[in-house]
C-alpha atoms as an extended CHARMM CRD file, in Angstrom:
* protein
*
       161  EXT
         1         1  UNK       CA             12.7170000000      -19.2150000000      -28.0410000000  PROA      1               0.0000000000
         2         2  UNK       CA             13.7140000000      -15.4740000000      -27.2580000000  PROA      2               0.0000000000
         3         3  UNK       CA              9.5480000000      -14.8110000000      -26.5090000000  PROA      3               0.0000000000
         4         4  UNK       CA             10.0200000000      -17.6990000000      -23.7950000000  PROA      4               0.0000000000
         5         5  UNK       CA             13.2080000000      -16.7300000000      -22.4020000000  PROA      5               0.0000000000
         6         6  UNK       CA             11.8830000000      -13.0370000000      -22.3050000000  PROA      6               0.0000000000
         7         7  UNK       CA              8.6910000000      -14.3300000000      -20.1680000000  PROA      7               0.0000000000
         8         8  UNK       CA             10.8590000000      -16.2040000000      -17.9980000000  PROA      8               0.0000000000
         9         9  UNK       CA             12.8440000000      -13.1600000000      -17.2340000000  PROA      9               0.0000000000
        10        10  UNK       CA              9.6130000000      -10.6210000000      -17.2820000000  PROA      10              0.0000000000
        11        11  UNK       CA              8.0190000000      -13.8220000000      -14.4290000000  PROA      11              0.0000000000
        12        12  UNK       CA             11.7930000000      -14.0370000000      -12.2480000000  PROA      12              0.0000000000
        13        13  UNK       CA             11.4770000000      -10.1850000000      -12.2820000000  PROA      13              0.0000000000
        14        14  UNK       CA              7.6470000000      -10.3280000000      -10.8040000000  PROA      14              0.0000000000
        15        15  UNK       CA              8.4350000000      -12.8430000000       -8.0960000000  PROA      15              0.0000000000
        16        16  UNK       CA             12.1950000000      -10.9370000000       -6.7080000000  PROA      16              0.0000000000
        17        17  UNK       CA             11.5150000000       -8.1480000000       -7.5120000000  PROA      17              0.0000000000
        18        18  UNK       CA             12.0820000000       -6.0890000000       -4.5330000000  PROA      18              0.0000000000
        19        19  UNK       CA             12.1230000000       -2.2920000000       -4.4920000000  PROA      19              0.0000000000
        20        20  UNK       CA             12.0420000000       -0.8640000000       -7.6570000000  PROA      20              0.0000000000
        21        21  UNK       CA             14.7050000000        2.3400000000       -8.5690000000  PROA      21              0.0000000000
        22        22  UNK       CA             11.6100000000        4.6530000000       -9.1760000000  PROA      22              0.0000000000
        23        23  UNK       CA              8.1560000000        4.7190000000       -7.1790000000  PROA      23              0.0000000000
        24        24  UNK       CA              4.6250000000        6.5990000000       -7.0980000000  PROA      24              0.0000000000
        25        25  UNK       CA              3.2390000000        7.5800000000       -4.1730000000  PROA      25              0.0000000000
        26        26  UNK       CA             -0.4100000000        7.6790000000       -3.5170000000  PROA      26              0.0000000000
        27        27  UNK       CA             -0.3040000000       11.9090000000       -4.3350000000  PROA      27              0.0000000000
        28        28  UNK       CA              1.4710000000       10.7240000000       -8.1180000000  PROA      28              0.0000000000
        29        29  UNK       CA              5.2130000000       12.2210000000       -7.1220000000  PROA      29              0.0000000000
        30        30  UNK       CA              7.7250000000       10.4920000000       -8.7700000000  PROA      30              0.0000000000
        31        31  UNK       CA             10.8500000000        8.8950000000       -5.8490000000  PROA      31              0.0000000000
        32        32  UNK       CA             13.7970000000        7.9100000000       -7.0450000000  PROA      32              0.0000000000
        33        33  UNK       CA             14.8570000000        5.6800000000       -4.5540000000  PROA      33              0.0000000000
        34        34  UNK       CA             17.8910000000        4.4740000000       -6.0380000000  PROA      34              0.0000000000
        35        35  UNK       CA             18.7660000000        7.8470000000       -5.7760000000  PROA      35              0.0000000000
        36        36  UNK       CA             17.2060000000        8.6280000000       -2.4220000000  PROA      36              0.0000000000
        37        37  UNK       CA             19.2140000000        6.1770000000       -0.7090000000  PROA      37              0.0000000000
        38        38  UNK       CA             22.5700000000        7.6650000000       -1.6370000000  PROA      38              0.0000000000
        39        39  UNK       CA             21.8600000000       10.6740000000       -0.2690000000  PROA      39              0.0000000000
        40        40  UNK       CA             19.7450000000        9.6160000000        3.5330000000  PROA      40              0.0000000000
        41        41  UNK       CA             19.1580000000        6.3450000000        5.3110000000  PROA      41              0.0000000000
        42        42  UNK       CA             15.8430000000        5.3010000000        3.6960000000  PROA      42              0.0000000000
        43        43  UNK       CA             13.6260000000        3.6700000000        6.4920000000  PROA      43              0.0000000000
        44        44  UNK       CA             10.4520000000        1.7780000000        4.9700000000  PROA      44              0.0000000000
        45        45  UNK       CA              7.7050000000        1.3790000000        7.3890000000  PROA      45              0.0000000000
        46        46  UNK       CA              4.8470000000       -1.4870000000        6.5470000000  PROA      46              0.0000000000
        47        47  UNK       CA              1.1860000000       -1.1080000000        7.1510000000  PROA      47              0.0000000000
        48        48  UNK       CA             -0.6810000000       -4.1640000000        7.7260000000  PROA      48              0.0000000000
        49        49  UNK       CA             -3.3310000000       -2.0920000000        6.1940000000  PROA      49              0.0000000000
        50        50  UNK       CA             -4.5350000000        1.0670000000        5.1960000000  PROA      50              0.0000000000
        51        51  UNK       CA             -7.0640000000        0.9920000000        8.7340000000  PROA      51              0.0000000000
        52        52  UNK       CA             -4.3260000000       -0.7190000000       11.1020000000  PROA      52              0.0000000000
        53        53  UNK       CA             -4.7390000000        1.2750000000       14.3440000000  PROA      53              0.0000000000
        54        54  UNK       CA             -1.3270000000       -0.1730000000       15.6360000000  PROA      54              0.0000000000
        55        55  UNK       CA              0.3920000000        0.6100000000       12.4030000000  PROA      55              0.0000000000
        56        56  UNK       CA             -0.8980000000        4.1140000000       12.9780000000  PROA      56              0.0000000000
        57        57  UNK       CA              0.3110000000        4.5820000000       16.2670000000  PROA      57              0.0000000000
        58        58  UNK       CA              3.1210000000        3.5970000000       14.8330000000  PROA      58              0.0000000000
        59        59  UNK       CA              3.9320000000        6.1090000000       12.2250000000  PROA      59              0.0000000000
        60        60  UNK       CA              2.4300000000        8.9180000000       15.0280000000  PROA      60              0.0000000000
        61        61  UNK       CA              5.0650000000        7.4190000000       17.2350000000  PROA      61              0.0000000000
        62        62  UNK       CA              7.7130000000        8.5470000000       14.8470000000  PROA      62              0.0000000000
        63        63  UNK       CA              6.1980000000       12.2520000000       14.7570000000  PROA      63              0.0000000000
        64        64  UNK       CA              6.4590000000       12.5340000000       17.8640000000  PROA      64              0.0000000000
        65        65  UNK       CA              9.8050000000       12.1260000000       18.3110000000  PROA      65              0.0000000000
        66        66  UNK       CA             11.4090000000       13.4520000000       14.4920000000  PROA      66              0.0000000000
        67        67  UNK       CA             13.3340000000       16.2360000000       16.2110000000  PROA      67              0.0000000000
        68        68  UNK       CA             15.8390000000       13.8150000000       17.8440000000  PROA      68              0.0000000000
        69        69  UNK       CA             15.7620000000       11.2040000000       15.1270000000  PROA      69              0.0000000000
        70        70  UNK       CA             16.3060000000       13.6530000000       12.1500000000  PROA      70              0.0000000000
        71        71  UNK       CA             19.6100000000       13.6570000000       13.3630000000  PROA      71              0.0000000000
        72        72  UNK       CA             20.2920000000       10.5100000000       11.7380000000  PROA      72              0.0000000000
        73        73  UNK       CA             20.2880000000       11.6040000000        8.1910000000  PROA      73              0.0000000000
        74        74  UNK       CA             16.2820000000        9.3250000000        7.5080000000  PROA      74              0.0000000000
        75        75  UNK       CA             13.6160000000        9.6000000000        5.7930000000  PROA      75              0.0000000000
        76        76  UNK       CA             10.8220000000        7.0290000000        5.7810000000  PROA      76              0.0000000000
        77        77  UNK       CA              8.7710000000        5.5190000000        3.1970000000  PROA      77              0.0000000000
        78        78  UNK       CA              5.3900000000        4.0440000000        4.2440000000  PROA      78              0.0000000000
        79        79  UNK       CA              4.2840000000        0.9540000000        2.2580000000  PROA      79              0.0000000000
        80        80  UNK       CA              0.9770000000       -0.7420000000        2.2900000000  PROA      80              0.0000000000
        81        81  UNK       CA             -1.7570000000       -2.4480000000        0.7070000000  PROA      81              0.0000000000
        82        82  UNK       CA             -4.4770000000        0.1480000000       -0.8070000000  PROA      82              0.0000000000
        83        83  UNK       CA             -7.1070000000        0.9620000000       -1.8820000000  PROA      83              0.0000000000
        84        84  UNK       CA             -5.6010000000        4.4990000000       -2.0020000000  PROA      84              0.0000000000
        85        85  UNK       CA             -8.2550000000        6.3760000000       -0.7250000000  PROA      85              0.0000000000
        86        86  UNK       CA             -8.0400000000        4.4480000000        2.2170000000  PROA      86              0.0000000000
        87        87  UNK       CA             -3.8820000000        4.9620000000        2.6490000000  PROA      87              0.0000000000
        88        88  UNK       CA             -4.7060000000        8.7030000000        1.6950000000  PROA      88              0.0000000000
        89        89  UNK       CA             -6.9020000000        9.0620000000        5.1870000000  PROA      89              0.0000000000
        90        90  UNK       CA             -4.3530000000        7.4180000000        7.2990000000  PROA      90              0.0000000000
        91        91  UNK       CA             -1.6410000000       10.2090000000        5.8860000000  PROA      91              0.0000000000
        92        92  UNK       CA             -4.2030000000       12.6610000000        6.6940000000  PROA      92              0.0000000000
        93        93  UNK       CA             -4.6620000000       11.0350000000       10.3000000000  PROA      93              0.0000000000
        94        94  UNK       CA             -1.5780000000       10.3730000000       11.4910000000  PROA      94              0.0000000000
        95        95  UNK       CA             -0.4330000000       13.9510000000        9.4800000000  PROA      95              0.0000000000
        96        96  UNK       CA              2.4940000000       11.3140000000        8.4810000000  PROA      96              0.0000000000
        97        97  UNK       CA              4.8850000000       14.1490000000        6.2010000000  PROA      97              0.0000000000
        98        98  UNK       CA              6.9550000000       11.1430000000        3.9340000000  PROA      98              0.0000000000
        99        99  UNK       CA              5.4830000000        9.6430000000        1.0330000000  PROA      99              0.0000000000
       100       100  UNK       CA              3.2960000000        6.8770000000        1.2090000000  PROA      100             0.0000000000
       101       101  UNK       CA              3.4850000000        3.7930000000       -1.3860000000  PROA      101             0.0000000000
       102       102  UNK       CA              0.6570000000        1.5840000000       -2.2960000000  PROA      102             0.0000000000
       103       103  UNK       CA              2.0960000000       -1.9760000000       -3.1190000000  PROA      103             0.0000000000
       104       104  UNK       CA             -0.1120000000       -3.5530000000       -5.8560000000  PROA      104             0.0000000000
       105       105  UNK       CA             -0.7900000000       -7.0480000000       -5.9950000000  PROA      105             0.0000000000
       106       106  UNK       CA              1.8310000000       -7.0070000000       -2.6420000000  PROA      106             0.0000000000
       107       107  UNK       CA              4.2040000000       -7.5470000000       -5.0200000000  PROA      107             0.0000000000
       108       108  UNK       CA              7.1190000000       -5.7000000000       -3.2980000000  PROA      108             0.0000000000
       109       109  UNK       CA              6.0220000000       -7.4850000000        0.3440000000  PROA      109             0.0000000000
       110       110  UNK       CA              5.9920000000      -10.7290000000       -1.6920000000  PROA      110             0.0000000000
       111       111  UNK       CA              9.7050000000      -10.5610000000       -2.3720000000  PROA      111             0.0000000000
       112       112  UNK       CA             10.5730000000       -9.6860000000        1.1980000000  PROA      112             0.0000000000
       113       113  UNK       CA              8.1760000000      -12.5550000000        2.3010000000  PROA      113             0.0000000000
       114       114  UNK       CA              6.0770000000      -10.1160000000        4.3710000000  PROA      114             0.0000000000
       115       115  UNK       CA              2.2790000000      -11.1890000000        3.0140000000  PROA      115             0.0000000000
       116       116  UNK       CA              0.1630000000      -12.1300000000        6.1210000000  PROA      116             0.0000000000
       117       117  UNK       CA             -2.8420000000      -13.1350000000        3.2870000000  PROA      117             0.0000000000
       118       118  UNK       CA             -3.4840000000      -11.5240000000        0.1000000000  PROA      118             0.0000000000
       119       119  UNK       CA             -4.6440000000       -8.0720000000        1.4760000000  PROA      119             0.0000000000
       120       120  UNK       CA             -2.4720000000       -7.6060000000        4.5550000000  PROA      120             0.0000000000
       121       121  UNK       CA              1.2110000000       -6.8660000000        4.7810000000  PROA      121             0.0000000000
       122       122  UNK       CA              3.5730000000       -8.2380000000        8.4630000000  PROA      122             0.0000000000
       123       123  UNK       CA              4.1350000000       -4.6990000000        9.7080000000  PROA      123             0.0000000000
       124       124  UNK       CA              8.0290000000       -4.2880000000        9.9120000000  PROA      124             0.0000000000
       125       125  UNK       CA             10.8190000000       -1.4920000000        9.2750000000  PROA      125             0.0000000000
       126       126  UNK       CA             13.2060000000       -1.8700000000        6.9410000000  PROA      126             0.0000000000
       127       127  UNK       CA             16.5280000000       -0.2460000000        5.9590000000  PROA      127             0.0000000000
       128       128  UNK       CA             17.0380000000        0.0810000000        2.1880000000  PROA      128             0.0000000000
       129       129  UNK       CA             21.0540000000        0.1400000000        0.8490000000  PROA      129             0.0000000000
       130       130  UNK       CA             21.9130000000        1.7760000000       -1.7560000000  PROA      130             0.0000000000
       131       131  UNK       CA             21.5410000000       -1.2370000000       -4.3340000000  PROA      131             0.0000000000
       132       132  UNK       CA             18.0240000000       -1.4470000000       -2.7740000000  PROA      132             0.0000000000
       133       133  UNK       CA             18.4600000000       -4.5930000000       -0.8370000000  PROA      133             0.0000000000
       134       134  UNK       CA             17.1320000000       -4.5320000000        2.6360000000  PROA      134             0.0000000000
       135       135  UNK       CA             20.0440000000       -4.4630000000        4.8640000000  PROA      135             0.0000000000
       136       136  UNK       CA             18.3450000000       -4.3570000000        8.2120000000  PROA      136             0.0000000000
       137       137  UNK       CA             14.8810000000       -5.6070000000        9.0910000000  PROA      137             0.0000000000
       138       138  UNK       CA             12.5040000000       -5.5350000000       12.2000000000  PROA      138             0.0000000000
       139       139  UNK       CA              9.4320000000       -8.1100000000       11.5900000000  PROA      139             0.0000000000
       140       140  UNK       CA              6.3100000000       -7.7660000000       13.6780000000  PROA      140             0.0000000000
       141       141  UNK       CA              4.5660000000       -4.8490000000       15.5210000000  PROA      141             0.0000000000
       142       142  UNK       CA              2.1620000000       -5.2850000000       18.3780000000  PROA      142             0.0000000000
       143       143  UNK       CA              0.1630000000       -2.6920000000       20.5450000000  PROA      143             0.0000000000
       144       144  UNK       CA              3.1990000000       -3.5720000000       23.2230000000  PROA      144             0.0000000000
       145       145  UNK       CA              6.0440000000       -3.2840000000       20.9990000000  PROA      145             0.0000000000
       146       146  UNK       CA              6.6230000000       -1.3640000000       18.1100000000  PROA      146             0.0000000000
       147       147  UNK       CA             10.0430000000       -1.3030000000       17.1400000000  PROA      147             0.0000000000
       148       148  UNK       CA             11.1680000000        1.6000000000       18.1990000000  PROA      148             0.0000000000
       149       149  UNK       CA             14.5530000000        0.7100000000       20.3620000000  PROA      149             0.0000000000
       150       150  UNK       CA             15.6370000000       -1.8740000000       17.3780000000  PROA      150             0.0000000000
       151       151  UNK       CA             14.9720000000        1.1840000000       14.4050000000  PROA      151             0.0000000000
       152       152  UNK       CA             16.9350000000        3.2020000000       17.7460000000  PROA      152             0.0000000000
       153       153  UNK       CA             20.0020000000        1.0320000000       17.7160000000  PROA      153             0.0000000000
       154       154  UNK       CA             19.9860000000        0.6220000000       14.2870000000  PROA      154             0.0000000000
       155       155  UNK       CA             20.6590000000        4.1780000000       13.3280000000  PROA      155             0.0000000000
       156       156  UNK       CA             22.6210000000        4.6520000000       16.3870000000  PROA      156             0.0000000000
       157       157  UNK       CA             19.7420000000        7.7600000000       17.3830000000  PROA      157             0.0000000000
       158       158  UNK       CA             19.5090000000        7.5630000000       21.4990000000  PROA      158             0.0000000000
       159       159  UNK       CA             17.3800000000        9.0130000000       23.7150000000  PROA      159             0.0000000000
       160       160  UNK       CA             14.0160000000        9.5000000000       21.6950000000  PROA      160             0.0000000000
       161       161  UNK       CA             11.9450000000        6.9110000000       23.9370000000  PROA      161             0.0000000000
């Protein structure tokens, strides 16, 4: 009975499981997010995939205009589906300085419900808490909008766009 009720716990785990306190990125450095997100806003940034030109412009978007949103105390997190070769040449591309997370088996854009199909993720920014939860989401990205004013207004940054 224990083996069962340890499986069922090990499977609810799986399925919700979320963001996890401590992460790899695709270079092998250790985050401790749980951590991490006591001491900055921690801004996750999806990849539909590793080659997603949009998601790209996306992230270059961002590094374009760091000066005026550092000011808000965040630091991203990019997460996406691998392979990580693939993830490692669009951090070389879009010279994209924050770490960048391959999600295995899309397990952590599973529990957010953010799985387009089994190798693509929605692209979407979200803002961790400090218990890890997303408190503030922004679903969808399109070659005409990427997000930009909602991340804006979200961390209260103006003037960037």
């Amino acid at each position: 009975m224990l083996k069962v009720h340890f499986l069922v716990i090990l499977f609810i785990t799986y399925l919700f499981a979320g963001f996890p306190e401590v992460l790899q990125d695709i270079n092998g450095n250790t985050i401790n997010l749980k951590e991490l997100t006591t001491q900055k806003t921690v801004a996750v940034i999806t990849m539909k995939a590793p080659d997603c030109p949009v998601c790209q412009k996306q992230l270059l978007r961002i590094m374009r205009n760091f000066d005026q949103l550092s000011v808000c105390n965040v630091t991203f997190l990019v997460l996406a589906p691998g392979p990580i070769d693939k993830l490692q040449e669009a951090k070389e591309l879009t010279k994209f300085p924050f770490p960048f997370i391959v999600d295995y088996d899309l397990q952590i854009a599973r529990s957010f419900d953010l799985v387009i199909n089994e190798s693509q993720i929605l692209p979407s920014i979200m803002i961790l808490n400090d218990k890890l939860e997303v408190e503030w989401v922004q679903r969808g990205r399109n070659s005409l909008y990427f997000g930009d004013p909602d991340l804006m207004k979200r961390l209260k940054c103006e003037g960037w766009i």
